[in-house]
C-alpha positions in Angstrom: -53.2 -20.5 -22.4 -52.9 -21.3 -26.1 -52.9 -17.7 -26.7 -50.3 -16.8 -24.5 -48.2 -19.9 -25.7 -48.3 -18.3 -29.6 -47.5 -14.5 -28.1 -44.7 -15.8 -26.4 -43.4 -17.1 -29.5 -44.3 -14.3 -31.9 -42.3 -12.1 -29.4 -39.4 -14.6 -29.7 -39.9 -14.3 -33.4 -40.0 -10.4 -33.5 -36.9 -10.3 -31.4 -34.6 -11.9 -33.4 -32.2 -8.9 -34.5 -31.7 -9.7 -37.9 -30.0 -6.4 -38.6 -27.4 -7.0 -35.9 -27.0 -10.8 -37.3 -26.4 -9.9 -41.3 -24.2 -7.1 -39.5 -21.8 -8.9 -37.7 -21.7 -12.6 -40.2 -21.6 -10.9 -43.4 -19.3 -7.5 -42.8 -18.3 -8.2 -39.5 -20.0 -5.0 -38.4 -22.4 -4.1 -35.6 -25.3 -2.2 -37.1 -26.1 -0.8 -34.3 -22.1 1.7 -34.0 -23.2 3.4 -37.7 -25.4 5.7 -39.2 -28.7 6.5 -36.9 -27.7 3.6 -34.6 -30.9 1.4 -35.5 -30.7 -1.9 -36.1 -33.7 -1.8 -38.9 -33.5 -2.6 -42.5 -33.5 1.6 -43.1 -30.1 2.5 -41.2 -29.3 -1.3 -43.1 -29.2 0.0 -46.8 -27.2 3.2 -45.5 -24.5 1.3 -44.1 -24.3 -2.4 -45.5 -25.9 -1.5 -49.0 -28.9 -3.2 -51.1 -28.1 -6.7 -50.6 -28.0 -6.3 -46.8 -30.9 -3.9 -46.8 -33.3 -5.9 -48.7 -32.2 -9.4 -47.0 -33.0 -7.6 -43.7 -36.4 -6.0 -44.8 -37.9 -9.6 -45.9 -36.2 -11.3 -42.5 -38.6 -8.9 -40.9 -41.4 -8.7 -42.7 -41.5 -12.5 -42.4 -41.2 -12.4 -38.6 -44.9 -10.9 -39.0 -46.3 -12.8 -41.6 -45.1 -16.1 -39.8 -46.1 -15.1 -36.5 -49.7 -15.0 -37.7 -49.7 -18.1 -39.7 -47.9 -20.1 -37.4 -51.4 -20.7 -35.6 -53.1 -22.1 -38.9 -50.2 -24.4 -39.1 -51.6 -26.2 -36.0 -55.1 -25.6 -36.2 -55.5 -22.9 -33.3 -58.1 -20.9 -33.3 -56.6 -17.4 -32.1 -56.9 -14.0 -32.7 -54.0 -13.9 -35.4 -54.2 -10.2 -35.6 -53.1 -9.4 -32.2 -50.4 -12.6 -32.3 -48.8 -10.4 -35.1 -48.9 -7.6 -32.2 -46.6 -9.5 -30.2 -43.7 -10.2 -33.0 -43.6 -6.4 -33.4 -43.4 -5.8 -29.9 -40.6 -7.8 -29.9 -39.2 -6.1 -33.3 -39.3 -2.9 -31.7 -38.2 -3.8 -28.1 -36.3 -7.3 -28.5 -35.4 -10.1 -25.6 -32.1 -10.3 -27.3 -30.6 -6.6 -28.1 -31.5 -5.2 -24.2 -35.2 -4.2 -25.6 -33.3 -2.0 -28.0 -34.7 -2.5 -32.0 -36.6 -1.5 -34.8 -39.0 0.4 -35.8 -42.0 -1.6 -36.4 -42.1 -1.0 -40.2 -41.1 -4.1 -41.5 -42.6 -6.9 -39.3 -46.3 -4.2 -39.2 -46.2 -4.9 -42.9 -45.5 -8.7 -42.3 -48.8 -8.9 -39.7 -50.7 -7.7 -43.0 -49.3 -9.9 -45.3 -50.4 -12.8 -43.3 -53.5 -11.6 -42.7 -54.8 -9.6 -46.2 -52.3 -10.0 -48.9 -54.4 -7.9 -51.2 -53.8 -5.1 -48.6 -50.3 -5.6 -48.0 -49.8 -5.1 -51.9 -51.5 -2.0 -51.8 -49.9 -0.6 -49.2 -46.4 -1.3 -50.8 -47.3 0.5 -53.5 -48.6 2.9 -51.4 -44.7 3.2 -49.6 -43.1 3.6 -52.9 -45.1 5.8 -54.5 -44.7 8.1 -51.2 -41.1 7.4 -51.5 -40.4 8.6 -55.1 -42.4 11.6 -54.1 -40.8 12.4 -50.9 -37.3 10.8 -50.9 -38.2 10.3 -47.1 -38.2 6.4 -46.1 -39.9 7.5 -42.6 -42.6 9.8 -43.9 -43.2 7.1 -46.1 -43.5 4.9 -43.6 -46.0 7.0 -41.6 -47.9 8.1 -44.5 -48.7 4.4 -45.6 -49.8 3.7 -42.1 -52.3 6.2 -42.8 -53.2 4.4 -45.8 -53.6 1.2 -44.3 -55.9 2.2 -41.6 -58.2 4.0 -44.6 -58.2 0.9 -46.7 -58.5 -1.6 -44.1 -61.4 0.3 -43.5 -62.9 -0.8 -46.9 -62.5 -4.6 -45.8 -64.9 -3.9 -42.9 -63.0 -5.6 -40.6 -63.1 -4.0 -37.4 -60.7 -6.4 -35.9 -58.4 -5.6 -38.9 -59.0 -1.7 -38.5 -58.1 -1.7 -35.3 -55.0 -3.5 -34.9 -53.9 -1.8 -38.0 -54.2 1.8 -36.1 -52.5 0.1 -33.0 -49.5 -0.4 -35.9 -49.5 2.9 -37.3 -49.8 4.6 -33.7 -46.5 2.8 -32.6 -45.0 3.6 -36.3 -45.5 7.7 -35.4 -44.3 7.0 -31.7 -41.0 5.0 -33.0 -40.4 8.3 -35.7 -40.8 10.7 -33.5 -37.2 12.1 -33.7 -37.4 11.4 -37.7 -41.1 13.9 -37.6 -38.6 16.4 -35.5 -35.8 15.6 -38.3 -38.3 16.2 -41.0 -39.8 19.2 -39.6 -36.0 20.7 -39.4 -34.9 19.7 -42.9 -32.2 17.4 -41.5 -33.7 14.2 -42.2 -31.9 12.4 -44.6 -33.3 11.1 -48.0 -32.2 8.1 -50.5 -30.5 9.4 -53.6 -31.8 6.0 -55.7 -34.9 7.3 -56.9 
């Protein structure tokens, strides 16, 4: 029951929109009627700019990383790891923008920072170094996914290996029009590095 109690509120947690909220306060602008549609920190920096983008990337990265403390807080003894599963469920699918959201970057990279922060630093420098290579956020994203599960795999924690595969799966599944956009040469890239 405990567990299910902590999901519950991890999915509550991933499914605040935070996109849509800086959107519509700040510029008085629904995310969601610009650029690729997305409510994500990406589609973010193209249409509301650095300050939006980067106030919306550490909203949801700390959706992860709080769903899988929140347990320590109160002394539970759960499987933290697939708590964080829940908060990027509901990042991706959310309660509160008709299951419509993200694309499980962001809050993924949260779940790790809660759980490894030595891993969560390397796979930022990971993102950014695929970034000023590629100029493609979402290959970037995929690629450090990759990465992840390969050094994860160095910590020897199978639960940690796991769930971190179960993250870069649903990473590829939420890109798949970006891999088709890539593949065609119509996938935009940042012009700020």
């Amino acid at each position: 029951m405990v567990f299910f109690i902590f999901a519950f509120i991890a999915y509550l947690l991933g499914s605040i929109p935070s996109g849509v909220i800086i959107g519509k306060l700040g510029y008085n602008i629904d995310i969601r009627e610009y650029g690729s549609g997305n409510l994500g920190a990406t589609n973010t920096f193209r249409i509301l700019g650095v300050k939006a983008g980067i106030t919306v990337t550490l909203v949801d990265i700390l959706k992860g990383t709080t769903a899988t403390v929140l347990p320590l807080l109160f002394d539970v003894e759960v499987f933290r790891l697939a708590i964080g599963l829940f908060a990027v469920l509901g990042h991706t699918y959310p309660l509160f923008t008709k299951f419509k959201g993200g694309k499980a970057v962001a809050t993924s990279g949260g779940i790790i920072l809660g759980i490894n922060p030595v891993l969560f630093a390397m796979i930022i420098l990971s993102f950014f170094a695929t970034l000023y290579l590629s100029k493609y956020v979402s290959l970037s994203s995929m690629i450090t996914g990759i990465v992840a599960i390969i050094v994860s795999a160095l910590f020897r924690e199978t639960g940690l290996v796991i769930v971190t595969a179960i993250l870069t799966i649903l990473v590829f599944y939420r890109h798949r029009e970006n891999i088709k956009r890539i593949k065609n040469r119509t996938e935009p890239k940042i012009t700020w590095m």
